[in-house]
VOMAR-400733 format. One record per residue: x, y, z of N, C-alpha, C, O in turn; residue in three letters. Coordinates in steps of 0.2 Angstrom, whole numbers, plus 5000, padded with zeros to 4 digits. Example, Ala and Ser with C-alpha at 12.3 -4.5 7.8 and 13.67 -1.06 7.14 Angstrom:
2
506649725039506249785039506649845039507149835042ALA
506449895035506849955036506450005039506750065040SER
//
This chain:
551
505848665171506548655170506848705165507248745167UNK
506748715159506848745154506648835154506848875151UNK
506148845160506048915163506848915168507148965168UNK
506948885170507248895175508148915172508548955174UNK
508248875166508848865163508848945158509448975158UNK
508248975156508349015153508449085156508649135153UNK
508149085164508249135168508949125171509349175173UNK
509149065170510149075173510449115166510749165166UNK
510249075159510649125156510349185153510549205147UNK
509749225157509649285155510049305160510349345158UNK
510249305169510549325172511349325171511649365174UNK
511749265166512249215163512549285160513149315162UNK
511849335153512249365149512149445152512449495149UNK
511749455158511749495161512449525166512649575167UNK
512949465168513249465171513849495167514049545169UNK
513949465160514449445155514449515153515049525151UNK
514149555152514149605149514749655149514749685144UNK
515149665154515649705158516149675151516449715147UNK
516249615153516749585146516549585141517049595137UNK
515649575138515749595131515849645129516049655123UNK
515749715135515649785131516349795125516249785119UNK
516949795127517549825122517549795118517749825113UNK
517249715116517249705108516649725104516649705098UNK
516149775107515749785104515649875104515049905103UNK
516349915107516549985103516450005112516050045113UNK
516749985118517050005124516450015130516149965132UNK
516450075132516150085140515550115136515050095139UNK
515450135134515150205131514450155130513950155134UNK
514550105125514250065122513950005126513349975125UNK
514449985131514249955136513949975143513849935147UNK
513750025144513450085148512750095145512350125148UNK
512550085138511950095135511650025135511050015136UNK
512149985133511849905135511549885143511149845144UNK
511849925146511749905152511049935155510749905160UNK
510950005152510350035156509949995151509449975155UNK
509849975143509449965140509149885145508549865145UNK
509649835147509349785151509249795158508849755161UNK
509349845161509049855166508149885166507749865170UNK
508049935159507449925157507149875156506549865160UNK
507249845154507249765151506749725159506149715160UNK
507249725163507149695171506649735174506249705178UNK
506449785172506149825175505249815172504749835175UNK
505249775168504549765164504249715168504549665168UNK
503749725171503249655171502849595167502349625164UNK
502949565167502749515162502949505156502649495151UNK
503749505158504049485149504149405151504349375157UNK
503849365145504049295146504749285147505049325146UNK
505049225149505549205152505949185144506549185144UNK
505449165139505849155133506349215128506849215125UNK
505849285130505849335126506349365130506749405128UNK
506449355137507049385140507749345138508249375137UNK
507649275137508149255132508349295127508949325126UNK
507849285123507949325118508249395119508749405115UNK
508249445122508549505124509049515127509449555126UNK
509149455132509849455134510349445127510849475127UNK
510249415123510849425116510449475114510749535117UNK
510149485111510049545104510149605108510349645103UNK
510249645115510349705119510949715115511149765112UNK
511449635115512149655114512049675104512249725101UNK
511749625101511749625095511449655089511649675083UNK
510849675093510449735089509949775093509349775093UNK
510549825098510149865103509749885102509249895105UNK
509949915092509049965090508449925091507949945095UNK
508449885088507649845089507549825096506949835098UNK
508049815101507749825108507749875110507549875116UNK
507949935109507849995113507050025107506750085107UNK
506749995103506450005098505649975101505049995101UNK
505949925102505349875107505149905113504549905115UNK
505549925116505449965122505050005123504750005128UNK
504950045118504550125118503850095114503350135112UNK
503750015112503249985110502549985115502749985121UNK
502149975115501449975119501449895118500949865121UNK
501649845114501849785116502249765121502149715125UNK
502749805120503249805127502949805133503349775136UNK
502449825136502249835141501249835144500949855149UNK
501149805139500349795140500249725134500449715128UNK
499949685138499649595138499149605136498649645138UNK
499049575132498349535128497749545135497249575134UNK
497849505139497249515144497249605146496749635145UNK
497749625147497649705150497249735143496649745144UNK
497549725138497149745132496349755133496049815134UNK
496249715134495649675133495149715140494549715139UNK
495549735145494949775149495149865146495149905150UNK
495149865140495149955142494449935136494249885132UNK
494050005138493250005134493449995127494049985125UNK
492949995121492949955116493250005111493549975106UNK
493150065112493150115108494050135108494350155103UNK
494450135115495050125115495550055114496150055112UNK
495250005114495349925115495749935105495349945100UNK
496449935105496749915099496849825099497249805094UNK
496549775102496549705101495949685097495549735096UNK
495749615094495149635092495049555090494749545085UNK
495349515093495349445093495049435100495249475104UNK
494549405102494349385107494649355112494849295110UNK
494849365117495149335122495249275123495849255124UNK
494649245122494649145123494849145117494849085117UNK
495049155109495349125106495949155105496249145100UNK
496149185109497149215109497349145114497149135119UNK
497849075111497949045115498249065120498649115119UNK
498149035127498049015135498949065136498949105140UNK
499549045132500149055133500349105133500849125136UNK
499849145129499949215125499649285130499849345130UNK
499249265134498749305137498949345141498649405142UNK
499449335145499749355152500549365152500849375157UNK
500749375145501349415144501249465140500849485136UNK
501949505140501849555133502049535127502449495127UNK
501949545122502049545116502849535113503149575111UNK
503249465115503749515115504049465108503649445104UNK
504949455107505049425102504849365102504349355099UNK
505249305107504849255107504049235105503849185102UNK
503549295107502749275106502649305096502149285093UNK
503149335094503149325086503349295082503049255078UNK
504149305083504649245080504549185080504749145075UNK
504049145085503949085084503149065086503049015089UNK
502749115083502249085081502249045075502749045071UNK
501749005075501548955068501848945066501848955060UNK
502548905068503248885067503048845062503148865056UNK
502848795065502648735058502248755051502048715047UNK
502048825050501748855044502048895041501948905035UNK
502848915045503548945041503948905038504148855041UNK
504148925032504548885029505348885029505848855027UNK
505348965033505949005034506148985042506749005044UNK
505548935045505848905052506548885052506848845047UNK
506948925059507548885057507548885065507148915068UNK
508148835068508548835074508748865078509248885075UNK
508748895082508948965085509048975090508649005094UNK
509748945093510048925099509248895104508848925108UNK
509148825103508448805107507848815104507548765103UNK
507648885101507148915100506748895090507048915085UNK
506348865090506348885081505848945080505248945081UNK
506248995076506049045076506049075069506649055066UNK
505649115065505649165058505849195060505849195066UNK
506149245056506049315054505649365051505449425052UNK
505449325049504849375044504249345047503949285046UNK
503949395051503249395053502849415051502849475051UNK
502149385047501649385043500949405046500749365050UNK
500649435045500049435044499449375048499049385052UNK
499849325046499449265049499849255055499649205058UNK
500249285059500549285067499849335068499349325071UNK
500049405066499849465068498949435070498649455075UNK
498649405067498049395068497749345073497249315073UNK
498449335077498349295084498149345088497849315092UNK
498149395089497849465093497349535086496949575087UNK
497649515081497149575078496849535073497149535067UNK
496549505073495949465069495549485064495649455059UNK
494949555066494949595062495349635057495149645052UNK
495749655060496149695054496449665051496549685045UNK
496749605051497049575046496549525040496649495035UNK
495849515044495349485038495149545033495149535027UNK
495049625038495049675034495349665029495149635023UNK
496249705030496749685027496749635020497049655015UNK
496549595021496549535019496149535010496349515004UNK
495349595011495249595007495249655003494749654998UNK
495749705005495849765002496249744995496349684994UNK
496549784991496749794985497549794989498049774986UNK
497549814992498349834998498749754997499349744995UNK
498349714999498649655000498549634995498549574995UNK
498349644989498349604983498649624979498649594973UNK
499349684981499349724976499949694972499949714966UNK
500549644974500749624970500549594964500749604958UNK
500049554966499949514960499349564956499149534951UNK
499149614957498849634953499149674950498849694945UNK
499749694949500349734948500649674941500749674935UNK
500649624946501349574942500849514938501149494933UNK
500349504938499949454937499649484933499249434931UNK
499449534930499149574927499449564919500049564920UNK
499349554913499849564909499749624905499949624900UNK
499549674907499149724905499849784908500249814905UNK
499549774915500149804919500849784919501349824919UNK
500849714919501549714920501849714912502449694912UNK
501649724908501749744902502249824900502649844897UNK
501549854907501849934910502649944914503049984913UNK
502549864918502849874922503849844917504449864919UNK
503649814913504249784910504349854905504949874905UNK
503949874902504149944895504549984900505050014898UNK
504449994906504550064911505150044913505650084914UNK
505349974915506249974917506649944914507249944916UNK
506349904908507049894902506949934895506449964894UNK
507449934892507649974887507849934881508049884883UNK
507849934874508549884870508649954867508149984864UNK
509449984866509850024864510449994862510949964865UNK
510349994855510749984850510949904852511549894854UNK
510449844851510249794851510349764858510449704858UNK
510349804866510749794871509949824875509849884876UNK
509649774878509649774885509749834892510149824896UNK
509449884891509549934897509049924903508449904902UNK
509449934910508849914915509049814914509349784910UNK
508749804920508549734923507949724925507749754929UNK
507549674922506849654924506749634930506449674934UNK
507049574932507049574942507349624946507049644951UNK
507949634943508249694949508049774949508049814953UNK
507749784944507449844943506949834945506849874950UNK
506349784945505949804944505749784953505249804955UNK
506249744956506349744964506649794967506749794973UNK
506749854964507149904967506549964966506450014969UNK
506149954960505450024960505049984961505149954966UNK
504449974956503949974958503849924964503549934969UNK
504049864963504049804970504149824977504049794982UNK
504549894977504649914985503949924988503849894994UNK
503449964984502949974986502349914985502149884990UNK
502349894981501949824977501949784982501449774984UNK
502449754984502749694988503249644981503149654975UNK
503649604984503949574980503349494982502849504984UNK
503649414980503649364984504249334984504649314980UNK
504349344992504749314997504749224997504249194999UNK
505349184993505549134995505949104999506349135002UNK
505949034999506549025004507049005001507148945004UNK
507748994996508248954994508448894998508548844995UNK
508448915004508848885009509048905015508748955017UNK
509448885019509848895022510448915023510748875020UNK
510848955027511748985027511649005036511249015040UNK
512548985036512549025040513049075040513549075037UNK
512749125045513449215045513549185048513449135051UNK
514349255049514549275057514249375056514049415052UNK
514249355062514049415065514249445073513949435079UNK
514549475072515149515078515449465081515349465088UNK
515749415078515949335081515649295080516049245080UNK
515049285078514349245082514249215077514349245072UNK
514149175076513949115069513249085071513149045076UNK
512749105066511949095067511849075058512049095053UNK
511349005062510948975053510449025051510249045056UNK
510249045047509649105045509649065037510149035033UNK
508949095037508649065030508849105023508849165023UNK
508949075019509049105013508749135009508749105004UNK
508449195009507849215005508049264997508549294996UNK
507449254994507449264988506549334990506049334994UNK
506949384986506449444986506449484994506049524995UNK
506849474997507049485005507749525003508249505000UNK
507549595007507249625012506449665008506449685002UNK
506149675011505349705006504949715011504949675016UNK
504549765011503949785015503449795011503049835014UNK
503349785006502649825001502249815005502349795010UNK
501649815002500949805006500349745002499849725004UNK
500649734997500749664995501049594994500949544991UNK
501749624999502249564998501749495000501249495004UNK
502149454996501849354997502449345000503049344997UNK
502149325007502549295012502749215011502549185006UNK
503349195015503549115013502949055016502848995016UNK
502649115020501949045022501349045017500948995016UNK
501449095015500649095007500349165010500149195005UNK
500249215016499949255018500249325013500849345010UNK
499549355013499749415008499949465014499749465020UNK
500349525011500349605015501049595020501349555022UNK
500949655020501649665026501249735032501249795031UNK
501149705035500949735041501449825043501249875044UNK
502149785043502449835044502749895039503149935040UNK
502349875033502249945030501950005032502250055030UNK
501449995034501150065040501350055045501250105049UNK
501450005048501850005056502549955057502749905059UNK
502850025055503649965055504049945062504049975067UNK
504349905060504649855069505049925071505249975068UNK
505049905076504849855081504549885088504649865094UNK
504349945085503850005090503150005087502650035089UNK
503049965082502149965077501850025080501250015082UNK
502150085081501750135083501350155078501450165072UNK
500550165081499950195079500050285076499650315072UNK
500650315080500850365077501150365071501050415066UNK
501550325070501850315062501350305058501350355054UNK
500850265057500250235054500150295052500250305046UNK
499850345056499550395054500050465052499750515050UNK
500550435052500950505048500950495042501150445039UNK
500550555039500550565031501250535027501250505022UNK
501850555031502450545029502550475028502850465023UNK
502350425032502150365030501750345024502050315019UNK
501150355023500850335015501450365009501650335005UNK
501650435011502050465008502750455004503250485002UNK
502650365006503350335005503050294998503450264993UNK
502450294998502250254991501750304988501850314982UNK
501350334992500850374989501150454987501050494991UNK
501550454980501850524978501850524973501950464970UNK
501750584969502150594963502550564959503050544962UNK
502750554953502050594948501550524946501350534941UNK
501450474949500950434947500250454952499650454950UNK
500450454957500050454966500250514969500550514974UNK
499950574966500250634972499850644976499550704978UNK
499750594978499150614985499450664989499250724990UNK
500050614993500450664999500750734995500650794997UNK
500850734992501350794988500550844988500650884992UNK
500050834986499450884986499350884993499550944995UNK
499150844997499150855003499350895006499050945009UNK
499950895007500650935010500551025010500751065014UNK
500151035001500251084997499451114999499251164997UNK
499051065004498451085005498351125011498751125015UNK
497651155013497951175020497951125026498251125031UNK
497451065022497651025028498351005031498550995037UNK
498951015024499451005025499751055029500051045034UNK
499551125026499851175030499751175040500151185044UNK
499151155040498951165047499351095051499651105056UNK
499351035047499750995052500351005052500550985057UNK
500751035047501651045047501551125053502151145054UNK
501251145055501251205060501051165068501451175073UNK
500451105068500251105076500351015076500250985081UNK
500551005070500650905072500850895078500450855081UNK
501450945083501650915087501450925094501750915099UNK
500550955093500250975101499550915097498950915100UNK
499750865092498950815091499150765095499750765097UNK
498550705097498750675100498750615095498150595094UNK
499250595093499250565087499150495089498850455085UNK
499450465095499250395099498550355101498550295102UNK
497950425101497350405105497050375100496750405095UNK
496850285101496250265097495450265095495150235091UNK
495150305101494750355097495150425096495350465100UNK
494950415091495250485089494650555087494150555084UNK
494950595091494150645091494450715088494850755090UNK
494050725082494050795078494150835082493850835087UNK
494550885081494350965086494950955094495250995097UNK
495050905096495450885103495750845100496250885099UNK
495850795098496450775097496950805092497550825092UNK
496450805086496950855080496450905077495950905079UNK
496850955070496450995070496251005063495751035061UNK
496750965061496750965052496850895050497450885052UNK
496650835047496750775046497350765042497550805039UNK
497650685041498150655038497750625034497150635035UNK
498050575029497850525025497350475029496750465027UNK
497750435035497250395039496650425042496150385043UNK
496650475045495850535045495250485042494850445043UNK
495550535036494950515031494650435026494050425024UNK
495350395026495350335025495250265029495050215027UNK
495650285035495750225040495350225046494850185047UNK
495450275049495550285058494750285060494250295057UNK
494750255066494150265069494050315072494450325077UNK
493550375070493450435073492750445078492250435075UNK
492850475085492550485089492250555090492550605089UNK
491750555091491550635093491750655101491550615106UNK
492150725101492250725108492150765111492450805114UNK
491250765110490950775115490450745118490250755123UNK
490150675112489650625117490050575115489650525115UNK
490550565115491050495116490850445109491050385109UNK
490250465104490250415100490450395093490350445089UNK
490550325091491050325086490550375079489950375078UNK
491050415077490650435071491050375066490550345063UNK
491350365065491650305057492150245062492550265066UNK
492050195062492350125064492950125060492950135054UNK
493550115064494250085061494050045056493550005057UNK
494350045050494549995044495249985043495650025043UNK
495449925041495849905038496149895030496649885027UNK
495449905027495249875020495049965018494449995019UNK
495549985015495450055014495150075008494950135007UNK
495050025003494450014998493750054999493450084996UNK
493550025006492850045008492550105010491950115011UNK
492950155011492950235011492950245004492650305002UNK
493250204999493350244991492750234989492450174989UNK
492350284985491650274981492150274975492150214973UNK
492450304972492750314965493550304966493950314971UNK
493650264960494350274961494750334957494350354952UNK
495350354958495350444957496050404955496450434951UNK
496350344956496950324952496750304948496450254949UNK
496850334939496350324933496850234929497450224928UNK
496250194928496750144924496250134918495850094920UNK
496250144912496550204911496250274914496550324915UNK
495550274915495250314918494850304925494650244928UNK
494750344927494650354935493650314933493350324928UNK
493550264941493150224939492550204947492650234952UNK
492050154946492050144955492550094955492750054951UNK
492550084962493050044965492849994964492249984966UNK
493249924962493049874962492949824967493249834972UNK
492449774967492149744972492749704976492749714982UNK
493149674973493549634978494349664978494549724976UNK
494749634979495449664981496049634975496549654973UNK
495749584973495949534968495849554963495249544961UNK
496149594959496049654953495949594947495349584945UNK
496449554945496549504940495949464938495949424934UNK
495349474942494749434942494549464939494149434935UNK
494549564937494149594933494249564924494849544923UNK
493849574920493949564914493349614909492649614910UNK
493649654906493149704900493249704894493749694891UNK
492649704890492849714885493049774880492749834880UNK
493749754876494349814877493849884873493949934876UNK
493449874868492949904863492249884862492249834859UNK
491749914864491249904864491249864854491849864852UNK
490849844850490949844844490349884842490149844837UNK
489849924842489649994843490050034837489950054831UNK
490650044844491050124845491550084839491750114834UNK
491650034840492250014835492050024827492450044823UNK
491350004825491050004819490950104818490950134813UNK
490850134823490950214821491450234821491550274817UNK
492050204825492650234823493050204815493550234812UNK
492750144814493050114807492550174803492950204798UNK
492150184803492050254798492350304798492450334793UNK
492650334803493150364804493750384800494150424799UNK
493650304797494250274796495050234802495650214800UNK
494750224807495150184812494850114811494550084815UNK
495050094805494950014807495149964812494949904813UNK
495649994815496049954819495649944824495849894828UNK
495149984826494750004832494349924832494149904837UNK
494249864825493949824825494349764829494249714833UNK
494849774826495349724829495149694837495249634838UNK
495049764841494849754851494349734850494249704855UNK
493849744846493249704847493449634850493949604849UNK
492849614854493049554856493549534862493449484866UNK
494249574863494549574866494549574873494449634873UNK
494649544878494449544885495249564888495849534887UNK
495049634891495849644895495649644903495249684906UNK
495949594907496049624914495949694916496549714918UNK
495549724916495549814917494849804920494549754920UNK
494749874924494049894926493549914921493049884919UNK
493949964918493450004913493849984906494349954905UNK
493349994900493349984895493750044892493850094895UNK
494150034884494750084883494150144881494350204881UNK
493550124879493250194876492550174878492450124881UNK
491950224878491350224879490850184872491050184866UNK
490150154876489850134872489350184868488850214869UNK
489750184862489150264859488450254858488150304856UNK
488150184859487450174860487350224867487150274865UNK
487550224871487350234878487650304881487450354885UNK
488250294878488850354879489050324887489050364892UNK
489250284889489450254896490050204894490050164890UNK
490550224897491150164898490850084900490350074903UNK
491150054897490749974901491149954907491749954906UNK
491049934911491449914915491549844918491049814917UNK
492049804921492149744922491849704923491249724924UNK
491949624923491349604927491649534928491849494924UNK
491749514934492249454938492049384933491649394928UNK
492349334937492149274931491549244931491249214926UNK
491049234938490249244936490049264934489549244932UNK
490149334930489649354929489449414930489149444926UNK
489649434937489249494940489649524941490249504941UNK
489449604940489649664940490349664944490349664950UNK
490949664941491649694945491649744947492249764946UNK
491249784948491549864951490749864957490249834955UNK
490949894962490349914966489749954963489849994958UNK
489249944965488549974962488350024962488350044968UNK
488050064959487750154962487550154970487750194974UNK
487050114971487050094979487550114982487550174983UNK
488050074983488650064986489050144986489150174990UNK
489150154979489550214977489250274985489550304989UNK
488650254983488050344986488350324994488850354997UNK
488150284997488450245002488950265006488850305011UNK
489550245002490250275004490250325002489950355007UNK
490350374999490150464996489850485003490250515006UNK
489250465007489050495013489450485018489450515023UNK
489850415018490250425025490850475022490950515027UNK
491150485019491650505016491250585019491550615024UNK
490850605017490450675018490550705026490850755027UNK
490250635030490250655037490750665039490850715043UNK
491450625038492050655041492250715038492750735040UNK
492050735034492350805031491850855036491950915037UNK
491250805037490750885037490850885046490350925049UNK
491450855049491750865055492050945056491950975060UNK
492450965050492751015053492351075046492451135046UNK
491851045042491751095036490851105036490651045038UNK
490551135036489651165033489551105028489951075024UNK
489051085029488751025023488651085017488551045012UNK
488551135016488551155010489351155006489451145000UNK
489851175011490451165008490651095008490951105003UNK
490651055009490650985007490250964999490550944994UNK
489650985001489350974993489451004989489250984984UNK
489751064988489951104982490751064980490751034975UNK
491051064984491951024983491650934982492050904978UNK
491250924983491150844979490850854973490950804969UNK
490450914971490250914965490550944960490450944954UNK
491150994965491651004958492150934957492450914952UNK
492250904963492650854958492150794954492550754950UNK
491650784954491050724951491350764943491550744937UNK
491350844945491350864936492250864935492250894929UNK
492850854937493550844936493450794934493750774929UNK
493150744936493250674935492950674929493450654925UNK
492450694926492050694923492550724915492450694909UNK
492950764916493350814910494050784911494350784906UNK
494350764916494950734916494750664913495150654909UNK
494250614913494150564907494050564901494350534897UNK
493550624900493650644893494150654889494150644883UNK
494750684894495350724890495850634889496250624884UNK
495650584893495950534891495850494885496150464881UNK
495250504885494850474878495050514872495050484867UNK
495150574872495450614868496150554866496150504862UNK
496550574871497150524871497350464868497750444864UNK
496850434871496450364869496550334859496850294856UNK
496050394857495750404850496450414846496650394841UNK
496750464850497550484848497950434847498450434843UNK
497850364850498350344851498150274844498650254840UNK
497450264844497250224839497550244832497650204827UNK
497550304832497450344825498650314824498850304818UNK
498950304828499650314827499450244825499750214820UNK
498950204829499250124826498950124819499250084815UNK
498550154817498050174813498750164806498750144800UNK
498950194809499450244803500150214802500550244798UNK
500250174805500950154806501350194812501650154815UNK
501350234812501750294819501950254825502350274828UNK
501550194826501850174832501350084831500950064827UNK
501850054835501549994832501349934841501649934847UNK
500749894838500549844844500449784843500349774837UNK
500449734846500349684846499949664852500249684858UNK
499349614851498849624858499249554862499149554868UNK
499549504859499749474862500249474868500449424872UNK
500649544865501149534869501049614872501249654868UNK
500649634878500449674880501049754883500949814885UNK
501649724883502149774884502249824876502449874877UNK
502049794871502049834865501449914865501449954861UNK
500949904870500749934872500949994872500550044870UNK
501650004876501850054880502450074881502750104885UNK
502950034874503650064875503950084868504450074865UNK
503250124864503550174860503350254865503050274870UNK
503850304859503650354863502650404862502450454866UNK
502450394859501950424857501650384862501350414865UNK
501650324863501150274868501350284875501050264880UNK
502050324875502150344882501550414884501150414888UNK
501950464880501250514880500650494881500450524886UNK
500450444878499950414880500050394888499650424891UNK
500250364890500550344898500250394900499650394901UNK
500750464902500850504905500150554905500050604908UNK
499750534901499250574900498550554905498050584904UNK
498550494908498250464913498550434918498250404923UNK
499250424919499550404923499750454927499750434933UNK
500050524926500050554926499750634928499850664933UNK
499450654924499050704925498450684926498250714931UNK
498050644922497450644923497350634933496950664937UNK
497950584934497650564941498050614943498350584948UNK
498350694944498450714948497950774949497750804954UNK
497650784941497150824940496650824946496350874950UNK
496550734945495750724951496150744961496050774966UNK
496650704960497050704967496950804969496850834974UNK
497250834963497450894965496550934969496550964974UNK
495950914965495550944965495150894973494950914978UNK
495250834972495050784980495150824986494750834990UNK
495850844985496350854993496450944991496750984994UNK
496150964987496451044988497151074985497351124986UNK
497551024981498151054979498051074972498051034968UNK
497851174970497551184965498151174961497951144956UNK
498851204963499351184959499551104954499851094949UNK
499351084958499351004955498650984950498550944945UNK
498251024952497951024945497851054940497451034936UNK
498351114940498451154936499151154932499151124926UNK
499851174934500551164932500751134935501351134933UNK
500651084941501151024942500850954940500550914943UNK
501050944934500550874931499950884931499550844932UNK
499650944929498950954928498750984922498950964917UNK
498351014922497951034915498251054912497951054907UNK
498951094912499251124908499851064901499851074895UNK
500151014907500350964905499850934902500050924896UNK
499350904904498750854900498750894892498950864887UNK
498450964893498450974884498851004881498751034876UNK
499750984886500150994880500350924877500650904872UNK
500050884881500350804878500050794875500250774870UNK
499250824875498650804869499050824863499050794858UNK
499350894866499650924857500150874854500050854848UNK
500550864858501150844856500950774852501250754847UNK
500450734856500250694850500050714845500350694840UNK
499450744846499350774837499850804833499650804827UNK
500350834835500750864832501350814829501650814824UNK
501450754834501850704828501450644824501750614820UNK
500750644826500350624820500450654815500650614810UNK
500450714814500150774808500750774806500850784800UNK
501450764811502150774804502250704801502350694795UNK
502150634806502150554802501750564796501950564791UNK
501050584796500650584791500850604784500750574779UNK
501350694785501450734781501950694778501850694772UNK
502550654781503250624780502950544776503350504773UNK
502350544777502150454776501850484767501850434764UNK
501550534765501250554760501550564754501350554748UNK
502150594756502950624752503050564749503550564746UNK
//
């Protein structure tokens, strides 16, 4: 019955149309509605609920339906899925558990908007239907199973709260967007801090409540959210799930093409903290894709070196499953969890590190100063350096090395056991990372370009620890001042900013520029030139505070 009622008013608003076109900008308008539903009619296996759904939103929000349209949801079913070979097959939930309903249509609004109704808190009423808006991760894994477990346990989906739950960082994150100027407050804590860094981070998404609009006449209940609109890639959704899917594949085309446009990473991943894309771009990899992007085939799921494309993007090398095409087999399996290709990480905190075992940063804990290094730098005369003894910060690595061993120390989760992956592990990923390069490059050129960056890594940490030492000596001295309890005092003088910029900034553009080839980026844009003039400029307002503190 309720099939039947929905197919008179999807044929009801099909009819109506003629009449609504002029209140919604004339013939023009209504002559694109009209072909956009006759596509519509034209599809096979759209449920009878999602044609509902279509016949209003055609009128309401054409883009998302002419957006859908050109989707491979639009027109290919969970079961079609599932017969193409495995190597092409983007499904990865097994058939018998995608429920019975799901199987035999396409993907459409209906099969998202009102999944796991009862798991949304953002459920509301919606003419008949209860339906969200915000689709999560835990819908999306009614059909992609592995990638969003993947997903799940990447650094990607954790990153809010490793960001915000941090008091380390978010200590960073508060010095960086308020100000107090002449006793007044510059910048806003939530609203800034939801307009920079949370764009990329993710916000968490609550519910207030409920309201209702109007909208081009039409009066609809919609959920009242708090941290909405956001895409990061660690947003916390209103069901508890981590991530937003639609950060690398935004609605309502979730094109695999987008995914892989560098220009996508390139919306988070830039300058001057992350210039990965910006080196990229300035690389030849970049040079060669900004010339023939538009003859790759940027669609096909195996994707094969040499035929498909000719120079890689960010997902190449990190994400994508790649094919040899000429015996058809996988050389590296799709990932979701883009961790597992990194042997080191090359975003230094403060200095560049292995990548840590889980995605839940805030579980690492280090001690801030070996007490070693502490008791040689109090002969120094840094006594302050005893102070960190003892002190346990949320970080990977340790602020300085242990001078018994000459080795930073590195984290270690609340068992016990080692928080960063193990030389194993590191050698491991290093070799897959090898193979896909050694796709289009000689294994001796590969191993020369790994071993000049093993030694950047190597001289870009030192120059931080330089930095480091530099910074001890201001608290040393009075020139700038800390309090370990309240961890923004870190970071919102200006010598302690220097300090900032000399690992946040250069050091990680240093290692990025020499990773991807951008020599510029290693050298004058945020690179070694900028690194030892920050180193100066530290010492040089050292040596004038000292000369003014002596007087």
């Amino acid at each position: 019955m309720r099939s039947a009622l929905m197919a008179l008013f999807f044929a009801a608003a099909l009819l109506a149309m003629p009449m609504m076109g002029p209140m919604h900008g004339g013939m023009n308008e209504n002559a694109n509605t009209i072909d956009l539903m006759a596509a519509i009619n034209n599809l096979p296996n759209v449920s009878q609920q999602t044609k509902a759904c279509l016949a209003c939103h055609v009128q309401y929000t054409p883009g998302i339906v002419a957006d859908w349209l050109k989707s491979k949801m639009a027109h290919v079913t969970p079961a079609e899925a599932w017969k193409k070979p495995a190597i092409k097959r983007e499904v990865s939930t097994p058939l018998d558990e995608i429920p019975p309903q799901y199987r035999n249509v396409v993907v459409g609004c209906y099969e998202c908007h009102t999944m796991n109704a009862d798991k949304h808190p953002d459920t509301v009423d919606h003419f008949g239907f209860k339906i969200h808006p915000i689709v999560t991760p835990n819908d999306c894994k009614t059909c992609h199973k592995v990638e969003v477990e993947q997903y799940s346990q990447s650094s990607k989906a954790w990153a809010y709260k490793n960001l915000m739950k941090n008091p380390v960082y978010k200590g960073l994150v508060d010095a960086s967007t308020t100000f107090m100027c002449m006793g007044k407050k510059i910048g806003g804590e939530q609203t800034s801090q939801a307009a920079s860094c949370l764009e990329c981070h993710g916000t968490v998404v609550k519910v207030k409540g409920f309201k209702q609009i109007t909208y081009k006449g039409l009066v609809v209940t919609v959920p009242d959210y708090e941290g909405w609109p956001n895409h990061g890639v660690g947003r916390v959704n209103p069901d508890g799930s981590r991530g937003a899917c639609t950060a690398c594949h935004p609605r309502h085309s979730f094109d695999i093409a987008v995914a892989r446009s560098p220009y996508t990473c390139g919306q988070c991943h830039l300058d001057p903290d992350v210039p990965a894309f910006n080196v990229w771009k300035e690389s030849k990899h970049g040079n060669l894709w900004m010339v023939h992007h538009k003859r790759y085939n940027m669609k096909a799921p195996d994707w094969k070196p040499g035929a498909d494309f000719q120079a890689p993007t960010c997902a190449t090398c990190h994400m994508s499953q790649l094919v040899d095409p000429i015996t058809k087999q996988v050389i590296v399996p799709r990932t979701h969890n883009v961790d597992t290709r990194l042997w080191v990480r090359l975003f230094g905190l403060i200095y560049a590190h292995p990548m840590p075992k889980v995605g839940d940063h805030t579980l690492l804990s280090v001690e801030a100063v070996p007490a070693s290094t502490a008791e040689a730098l109090a002969k120094q005369g840094l006594t302050i350096a005893k102070a960190l003894v003892g002190v346990k910060l949320p970080m990977p690595i340790s602020l300085a090395p242990d001078v018994k061993t000459g080795k930073f120390v590195y984290a270690k989760l609340p068992n016990g056991e080692p928080g960063l992956i193990s030389p194993e592990e590191q050698a491991k990923r290093k070799e897959t990372m090898k193979l896909i390069c050694t796709q289009c490059h000689s294994k001796d050129y590969v191993e020369n370009k790994f071993k000049l960056l093993d030694e950047q890594i190597k001289e870009s940490n030192l120059a931080t620890l330089k930095a480091t030492v530099l910074l001890l000596k201001a608290w040393q001295s009075g020139l700038a001042h800390v309090d370990l309890k309240d961890p923004k005092t870190l970071f919102d003088e200006y010598i302690e900013r220097l300090w900032i910029e000399s690992w946040l900034f250069y050091g990680n553009s240093i290692r990025y520029g020499t990773a991807m080839n951008g020599q510029d980026w290693t050298t004058f844009k945020r690179g070694w030139y900028q690194l030892t003039k920050d180193l100066e400029q530290m010492q040089m307002l050292l040596e004038l505070y000292n000369k003014a503190a002596a007087k």
